[in-house]
C-alpha positions as CSV (number, residue, x, y, z in Angstrom):
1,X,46.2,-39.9,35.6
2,X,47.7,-36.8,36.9
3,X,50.7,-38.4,37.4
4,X,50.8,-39.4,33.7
5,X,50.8,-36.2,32.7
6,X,53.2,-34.6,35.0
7,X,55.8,-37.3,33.9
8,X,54.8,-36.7,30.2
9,X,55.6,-32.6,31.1
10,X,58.9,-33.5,32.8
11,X,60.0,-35.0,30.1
12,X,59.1,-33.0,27.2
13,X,60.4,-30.3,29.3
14,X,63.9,-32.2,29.4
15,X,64.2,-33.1,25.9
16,X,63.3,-29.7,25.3
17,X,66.4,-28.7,27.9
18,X,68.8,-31.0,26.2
19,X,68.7,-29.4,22.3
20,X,71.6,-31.2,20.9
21,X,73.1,-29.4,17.0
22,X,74.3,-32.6,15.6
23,X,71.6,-34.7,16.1
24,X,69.5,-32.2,14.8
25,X,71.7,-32.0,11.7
26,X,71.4,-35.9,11.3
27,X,68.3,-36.4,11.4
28,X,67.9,-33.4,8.8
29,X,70.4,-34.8,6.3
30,X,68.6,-38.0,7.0
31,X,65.5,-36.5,5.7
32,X,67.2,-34.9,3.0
33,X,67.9,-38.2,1.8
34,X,64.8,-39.8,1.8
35,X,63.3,-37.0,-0.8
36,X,62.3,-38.2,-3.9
37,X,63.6,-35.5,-6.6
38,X,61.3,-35.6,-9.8
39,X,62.6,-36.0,-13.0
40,X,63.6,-34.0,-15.9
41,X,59.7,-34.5,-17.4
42,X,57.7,-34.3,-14.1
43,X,59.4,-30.8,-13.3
44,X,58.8,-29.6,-16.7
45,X,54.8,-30.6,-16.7
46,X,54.6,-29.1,-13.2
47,X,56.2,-25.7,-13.7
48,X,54.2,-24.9,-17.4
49,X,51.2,-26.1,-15.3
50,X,52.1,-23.5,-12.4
51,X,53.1,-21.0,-15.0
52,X,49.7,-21.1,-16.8
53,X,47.7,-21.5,-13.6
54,X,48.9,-18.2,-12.5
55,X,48.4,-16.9,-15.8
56,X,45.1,-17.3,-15.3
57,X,44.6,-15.9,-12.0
58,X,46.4,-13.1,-12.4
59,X,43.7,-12.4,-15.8
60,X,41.0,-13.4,-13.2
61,X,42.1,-10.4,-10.5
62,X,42.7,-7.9,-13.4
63,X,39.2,-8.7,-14.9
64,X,37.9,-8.4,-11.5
65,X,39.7,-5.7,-10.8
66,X,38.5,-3.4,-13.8
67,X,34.8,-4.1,-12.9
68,X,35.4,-2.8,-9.4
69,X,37.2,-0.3,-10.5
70,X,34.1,1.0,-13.2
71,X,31.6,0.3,-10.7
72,X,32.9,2.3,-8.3
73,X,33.9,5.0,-10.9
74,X,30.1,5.2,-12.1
75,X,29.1,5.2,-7.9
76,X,30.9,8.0,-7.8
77,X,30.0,9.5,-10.8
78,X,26.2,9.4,-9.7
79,X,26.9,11.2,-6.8
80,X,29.1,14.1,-7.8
């Protein structure tokens, strides 16, 4: 067993070792390739959905926000 993993090191280590810039930039454009780009509709749909989701976050932290804000105001109000 110990064996097994020594030999599974080694050989990590020497693919590691042998780095090799075009076969990296193969298999990227081969990735690249296999993407599937939405279409003209789906990309429209996502982005207004992304657009009014953060809308509404952002209204969420400003609400939130504002009532920290006021109850710390009136914290420190009480004490001064």
């Amino acid at each position: 067993m110990a064996e097994e993993k020594t030999t599974a090191v080694s050989k990590a280590a020497k693919d590691a070792k042998s780095f090799n810039l075009s076969d990296f930039v193969k298999a990227h454009i081969a990735e690249f390739k296999r993407i599937i780009w939405p279409n003209r509709e789906t990309l429209i749909k996502e982005t207004i959905t992304v657009i009014f989701v953060s809308l509404i976050l952002g209204a969420i932290i400003i609400l939130l926000d504002t009532a920290y804000q006021f109850g710390f105001d009136a914290l420190i109000g009480l004490f001064s």
